[in-house]
C-alpha positions in Angstrom: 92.5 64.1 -63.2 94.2 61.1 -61.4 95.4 58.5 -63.4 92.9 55.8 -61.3 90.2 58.1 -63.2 91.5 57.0 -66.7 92.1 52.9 -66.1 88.7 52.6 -64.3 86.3 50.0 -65.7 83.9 52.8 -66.9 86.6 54.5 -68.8 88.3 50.9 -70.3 84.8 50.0 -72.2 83.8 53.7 -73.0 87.4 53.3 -74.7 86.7 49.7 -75.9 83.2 50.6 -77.6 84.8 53.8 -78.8 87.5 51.8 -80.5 85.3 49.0 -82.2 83.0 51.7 -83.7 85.9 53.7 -85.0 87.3 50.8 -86.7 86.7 49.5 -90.1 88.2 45.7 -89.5 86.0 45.3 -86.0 83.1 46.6 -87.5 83.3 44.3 -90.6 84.0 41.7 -88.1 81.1 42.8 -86.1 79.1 43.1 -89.7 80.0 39.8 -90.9 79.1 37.8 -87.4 75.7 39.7 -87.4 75.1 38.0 -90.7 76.4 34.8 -89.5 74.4 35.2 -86.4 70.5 35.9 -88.7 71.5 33.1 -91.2 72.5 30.5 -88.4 69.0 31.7 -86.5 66.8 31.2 -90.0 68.8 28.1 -90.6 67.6 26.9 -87.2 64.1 28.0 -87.4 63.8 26.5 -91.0 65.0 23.0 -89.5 62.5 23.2 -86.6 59.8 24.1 -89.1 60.4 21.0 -91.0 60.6 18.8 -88.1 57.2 20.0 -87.0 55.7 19.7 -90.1 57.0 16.0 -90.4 56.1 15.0 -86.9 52.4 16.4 -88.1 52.1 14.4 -90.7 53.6 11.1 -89.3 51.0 11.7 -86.3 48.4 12.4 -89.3 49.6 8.9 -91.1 49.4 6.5 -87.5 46.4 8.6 -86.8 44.6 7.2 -89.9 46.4 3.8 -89.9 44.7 3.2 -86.7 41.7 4.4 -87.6 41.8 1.9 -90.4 42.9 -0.8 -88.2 40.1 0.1 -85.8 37.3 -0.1 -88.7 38.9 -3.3 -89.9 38.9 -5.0 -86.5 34.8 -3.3 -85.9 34.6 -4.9 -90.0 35.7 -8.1 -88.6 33.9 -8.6 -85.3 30.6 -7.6 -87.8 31.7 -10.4 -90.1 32.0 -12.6 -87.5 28.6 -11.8 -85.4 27.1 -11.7 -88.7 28.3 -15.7 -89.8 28.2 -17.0 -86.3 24.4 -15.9 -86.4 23.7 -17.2 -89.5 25.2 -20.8 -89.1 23.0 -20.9 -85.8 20.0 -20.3 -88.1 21.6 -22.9 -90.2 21.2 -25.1 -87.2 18.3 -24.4 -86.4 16.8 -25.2 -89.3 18.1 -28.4 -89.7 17.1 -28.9 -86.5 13.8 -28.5 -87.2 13.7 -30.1 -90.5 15.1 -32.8 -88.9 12.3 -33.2 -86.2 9.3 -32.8 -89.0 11.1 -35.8 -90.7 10.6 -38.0 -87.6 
């Protein structure tokens, strides 16, 4: 065997692999940033979850607010129809008792 055959990429991260799995620190390493690594991703997910979930229920809370506002103003129009036809019956009846008088 040449000595290309031994410092060829192939060889240098057979080696490399070989090494990490053979040693107790880089596997710890490797250990301990696998954990980091799951904690970071539930971490992340949890903190997504809870933004969802608020942005639900604010959507839920101007979703009924407007609904509320909407009935109010329907409430209101109602209330007004409702007065406006009733002082023109007002009228009208004075109107009317007014022209019996005469």
């Amino acid at each position: 065997m040449d000595f290309d055959d031994f410092v060829g990429p192939e060889v240098a991260i057979a080696s490399a692999v070989t090494a990490a799995i053979l040693s107790p620190r880089v596997r710890g390493v490797l250990r301990r940033g696998a954990v980091y690594g799951v904690a970071g991703a539930l971490i992340a997910g949890d903190a997504l979850s809870t933004a969802a979930r608020g942005v639900g229920r604010g959507t839920q809370q101007a979703a009924s607010t407007t609904g509320g506002v909407v009935r109010g103003a329907a409430d209101s129009a109602g209330g007004v129809a409702r007065s406006a036809a009733e002082r023109a019956r007002g009228a009208a009846g004075s109107v009317r008792s007014a022209g019996s008088e005469s």
